[in-house]
Structures are given as structure tokens and as C-alpha cells.
SELUMBA-640738 format. One record per residue: residue number from 1; residue in three letters; y negated, x negated, z of N, C-alpha, C in turn. Coordinates in steps of 0.2 Angstrom, whole numbers. Atoms other than C-alpha are relative to their C-alpha. Layout:
% residues N
+-----+------+-------+-------+-------+-------+-------+-------+-------+-------+-------+
| pos | code |    ny |    nx |    nz |   cay |   cax |   caz |    cy |    cx |    cz |
+-----+------+-------+-------+-------+-------+-------+-------+-------+-------+-------+
| NUM |  ALA |     Y |     X |     Z |     Y |     X |     Z |     Y |     X |     Z |
...
+-----+------+-------+-------+-------+-------+-------+-------+-------+-------+-------+
END
This chain:
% residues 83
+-----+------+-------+-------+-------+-------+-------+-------+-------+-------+-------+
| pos | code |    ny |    nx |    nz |   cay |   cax |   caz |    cy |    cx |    cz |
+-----+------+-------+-------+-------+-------+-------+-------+-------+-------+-------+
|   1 |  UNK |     1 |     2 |     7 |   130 |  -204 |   237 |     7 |    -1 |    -3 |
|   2 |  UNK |    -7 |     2 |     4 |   144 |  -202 |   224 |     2 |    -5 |    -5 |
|   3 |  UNK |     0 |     4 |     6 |   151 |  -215 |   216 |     4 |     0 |    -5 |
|   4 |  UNK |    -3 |    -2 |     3 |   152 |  -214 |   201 |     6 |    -6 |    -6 |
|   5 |  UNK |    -8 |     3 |     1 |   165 |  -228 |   194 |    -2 |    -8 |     4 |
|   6 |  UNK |     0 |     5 |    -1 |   173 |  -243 |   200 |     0 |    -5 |    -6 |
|   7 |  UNK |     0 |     4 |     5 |   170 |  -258 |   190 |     6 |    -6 |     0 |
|   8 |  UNK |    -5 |     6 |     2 |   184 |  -272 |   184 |    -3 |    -6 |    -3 |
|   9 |  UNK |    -1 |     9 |     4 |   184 |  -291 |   181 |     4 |    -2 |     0 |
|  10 |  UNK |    -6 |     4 |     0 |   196 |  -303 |   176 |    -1 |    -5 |     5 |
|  11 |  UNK |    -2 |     6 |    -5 |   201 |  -315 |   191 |     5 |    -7 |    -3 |
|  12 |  UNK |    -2 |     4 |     5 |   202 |  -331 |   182 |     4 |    -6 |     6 |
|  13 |  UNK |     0 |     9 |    -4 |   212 |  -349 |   190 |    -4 |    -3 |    -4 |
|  14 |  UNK |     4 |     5 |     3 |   201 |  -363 |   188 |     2 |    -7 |     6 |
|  15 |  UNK |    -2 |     7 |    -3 |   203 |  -380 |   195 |    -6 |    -1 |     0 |
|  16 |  UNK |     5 |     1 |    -1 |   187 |  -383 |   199 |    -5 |     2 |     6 |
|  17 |  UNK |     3 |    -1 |    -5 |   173 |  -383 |   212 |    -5 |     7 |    -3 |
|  18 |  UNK |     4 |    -6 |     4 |   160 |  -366 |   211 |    -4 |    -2 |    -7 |
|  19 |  UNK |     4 |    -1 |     5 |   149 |  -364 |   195 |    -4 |     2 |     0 |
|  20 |  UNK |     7 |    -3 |    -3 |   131 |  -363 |   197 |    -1 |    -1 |     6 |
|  21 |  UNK |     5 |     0 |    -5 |   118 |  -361 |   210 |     2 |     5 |     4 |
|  22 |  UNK |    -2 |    -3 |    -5 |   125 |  -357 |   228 |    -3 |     4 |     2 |
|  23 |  UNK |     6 |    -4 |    -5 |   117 |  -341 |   237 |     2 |     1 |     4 |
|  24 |  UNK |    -3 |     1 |    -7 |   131 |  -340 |   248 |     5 |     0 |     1 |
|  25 |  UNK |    -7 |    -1 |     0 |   147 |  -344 |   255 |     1 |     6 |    10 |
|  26 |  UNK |    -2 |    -2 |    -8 |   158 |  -336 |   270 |     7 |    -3 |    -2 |
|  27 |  UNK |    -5 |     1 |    -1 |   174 |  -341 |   276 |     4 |     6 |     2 |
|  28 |  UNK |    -3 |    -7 |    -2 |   188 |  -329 |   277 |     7 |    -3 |     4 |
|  29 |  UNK |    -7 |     1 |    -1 |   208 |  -327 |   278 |     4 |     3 |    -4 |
|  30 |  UNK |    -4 |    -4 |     0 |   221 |  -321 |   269 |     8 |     0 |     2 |
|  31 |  UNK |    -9 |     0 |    -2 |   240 |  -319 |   277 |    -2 |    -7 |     3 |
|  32 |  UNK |     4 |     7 |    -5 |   230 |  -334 |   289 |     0 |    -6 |    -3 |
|  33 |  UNK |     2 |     6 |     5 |   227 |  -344 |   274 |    -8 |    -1 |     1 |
|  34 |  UNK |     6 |    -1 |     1 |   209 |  -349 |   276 |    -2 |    -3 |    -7 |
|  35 |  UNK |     2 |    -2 |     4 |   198 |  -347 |   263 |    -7 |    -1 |    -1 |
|  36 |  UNK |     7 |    -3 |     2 |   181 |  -348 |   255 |    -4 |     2 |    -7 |
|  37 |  UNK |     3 |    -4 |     6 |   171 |  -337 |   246 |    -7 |    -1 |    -2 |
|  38 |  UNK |     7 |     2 |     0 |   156 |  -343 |   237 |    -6 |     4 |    -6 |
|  39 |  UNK |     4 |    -2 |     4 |   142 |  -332 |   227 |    -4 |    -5 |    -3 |
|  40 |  UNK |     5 |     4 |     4 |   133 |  -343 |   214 |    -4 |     6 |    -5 |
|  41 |  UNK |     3 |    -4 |     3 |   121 |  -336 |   200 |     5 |     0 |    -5 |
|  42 |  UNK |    -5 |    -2 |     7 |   137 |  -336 |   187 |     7 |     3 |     3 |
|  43 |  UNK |    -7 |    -4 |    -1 |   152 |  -332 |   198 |     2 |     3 |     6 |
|  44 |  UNK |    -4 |    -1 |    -7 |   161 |  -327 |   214 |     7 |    -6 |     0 |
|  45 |  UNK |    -6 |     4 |     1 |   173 |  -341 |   217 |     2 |    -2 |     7 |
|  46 |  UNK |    -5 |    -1 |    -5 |   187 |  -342 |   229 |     6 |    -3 |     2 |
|  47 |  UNK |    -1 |     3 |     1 |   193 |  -355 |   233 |     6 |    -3 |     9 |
|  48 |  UNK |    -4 |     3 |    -7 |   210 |  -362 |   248 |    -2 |    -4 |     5 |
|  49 |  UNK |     3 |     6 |    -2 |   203 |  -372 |   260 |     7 |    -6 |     3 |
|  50 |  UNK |    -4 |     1 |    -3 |   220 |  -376 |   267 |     5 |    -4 |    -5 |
|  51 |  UNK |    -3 |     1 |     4 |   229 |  -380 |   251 |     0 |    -3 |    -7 |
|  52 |  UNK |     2 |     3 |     6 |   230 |  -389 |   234 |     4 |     7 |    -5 |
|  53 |  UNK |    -1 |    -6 |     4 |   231 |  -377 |   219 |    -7 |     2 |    -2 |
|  54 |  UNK |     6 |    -3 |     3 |   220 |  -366 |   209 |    -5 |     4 |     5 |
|  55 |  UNK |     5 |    -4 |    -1 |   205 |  -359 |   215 |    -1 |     8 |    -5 |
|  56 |  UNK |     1 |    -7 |     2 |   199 |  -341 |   209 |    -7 |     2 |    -3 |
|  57 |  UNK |     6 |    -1 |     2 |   184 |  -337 |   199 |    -2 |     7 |    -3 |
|  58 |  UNK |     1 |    -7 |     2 |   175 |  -319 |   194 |    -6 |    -2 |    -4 |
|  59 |  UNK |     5 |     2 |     5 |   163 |  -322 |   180 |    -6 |     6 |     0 |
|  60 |  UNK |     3 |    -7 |    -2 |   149 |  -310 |   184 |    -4 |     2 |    -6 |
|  61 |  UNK |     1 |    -2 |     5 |   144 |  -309 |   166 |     4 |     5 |    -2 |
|  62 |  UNK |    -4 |    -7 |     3 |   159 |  -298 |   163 |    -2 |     8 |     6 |
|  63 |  UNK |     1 |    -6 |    -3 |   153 |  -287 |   178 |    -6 |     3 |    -1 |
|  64 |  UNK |     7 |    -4 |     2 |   135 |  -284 |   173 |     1 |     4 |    -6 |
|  65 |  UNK |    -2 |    -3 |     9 |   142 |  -281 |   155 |     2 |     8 |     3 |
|  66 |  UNK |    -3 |    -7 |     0 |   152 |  -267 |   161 |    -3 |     4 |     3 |
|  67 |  UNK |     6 |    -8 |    -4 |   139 |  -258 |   176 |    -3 |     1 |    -7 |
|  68 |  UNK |     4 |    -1 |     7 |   126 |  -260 |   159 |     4 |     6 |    -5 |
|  69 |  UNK |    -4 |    -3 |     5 |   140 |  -253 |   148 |     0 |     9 |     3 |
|  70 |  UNK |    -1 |    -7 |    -2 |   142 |  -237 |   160 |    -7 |     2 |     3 |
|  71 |  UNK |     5 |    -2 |    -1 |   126 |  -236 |   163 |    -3 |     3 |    -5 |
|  72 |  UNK |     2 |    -3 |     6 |   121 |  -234 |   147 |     5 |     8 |    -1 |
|  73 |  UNK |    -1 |    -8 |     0 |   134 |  -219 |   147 |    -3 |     5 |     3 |
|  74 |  UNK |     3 |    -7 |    -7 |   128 |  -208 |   164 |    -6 |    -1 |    -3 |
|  75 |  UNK |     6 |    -5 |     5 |   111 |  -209 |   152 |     1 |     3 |    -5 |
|  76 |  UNK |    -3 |    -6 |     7 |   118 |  -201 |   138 |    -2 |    -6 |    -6 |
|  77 |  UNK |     1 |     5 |     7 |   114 |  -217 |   126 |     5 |    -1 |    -6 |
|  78 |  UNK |    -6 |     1 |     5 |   123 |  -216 |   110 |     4 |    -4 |    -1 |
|  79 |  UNK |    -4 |     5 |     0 |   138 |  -227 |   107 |    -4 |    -4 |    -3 |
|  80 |  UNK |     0 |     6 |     5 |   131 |  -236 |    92 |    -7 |    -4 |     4 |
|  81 |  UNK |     5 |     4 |    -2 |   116 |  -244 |   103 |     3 |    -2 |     7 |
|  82 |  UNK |    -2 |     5 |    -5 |   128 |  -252 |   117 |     4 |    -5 |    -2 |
|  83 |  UNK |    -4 |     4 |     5 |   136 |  -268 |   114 |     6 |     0 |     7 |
+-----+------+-------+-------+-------+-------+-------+-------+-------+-------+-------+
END
């Protein structure tokens, strides 16, 4: 299967615990900083477990915008009917 583009988000800090209704978390690592990462129904958020500081959030309303956005392209949909 070809893919055909990758999508982009802004990786926001947040001082804050996740946002919305949890579906899942995992634990990770980065550079043996432990980590978790949690999918709610509004974001992906990424948070130190190790450290005080910002957490990390992906607002999955700008990533459906844009799959929608290019999806409307690869159907040939005129610009003037995508927001």
C-alpha cells in the first residue's frame, strides 16, 4: 500500500494532566527518561514521569483537519468546498 502523505501537528507544552476520555495509555522511554503516552478522545498527550516541567500535547483536531483536508484532494474535490 502506497502512502500517500504524511500528516503534521503542532506539539504543544501544556502543564496539565491528559484532556478527555482516556482509551489508552503506554509507558515508554526517551534517552532513559521514562514516559507516558496517553490517547484521549481530544489529544495524544505526553507526559515525564520522572520530572517536573511541561508535558506535551497533539490536539487531534488539527490531524483529522488535515487527513480530511487531503482527502478531499486524492478525490478531486474543488478547493472552494474544503474548509
Amino acid at each position: 500500500m502506497t502512502v500517500p502523505l504524511y500528516l503534521r501537528a503542532p506539539l504543544q507544552p501544556v502543564t496539565r494532566g491528559p484532556r478527555g476520555h482516556a482509551f489508552a495509555e503506554a509507558d515508554g522511554r526517551i534517552n532513559d527518561w521514562p514516559l507516558t503516552v496517553t490517547l484521549t478522545d481530544a489529544e495524544i498527550h505526553i507526559a515525564f514521569a520522572d520530572r517536573d516541567g511541561p508535558s506535551f500535547a497533539v490536539d487531534l483536531s488539527h490531524v483529522f483537519k488535515g487527513a480530511l483536508n487531503e482527502i478531499e484532494i486524492l478525490l478531486g474535490l474543488p478547493e472552494r468546498t474544503r474548509r
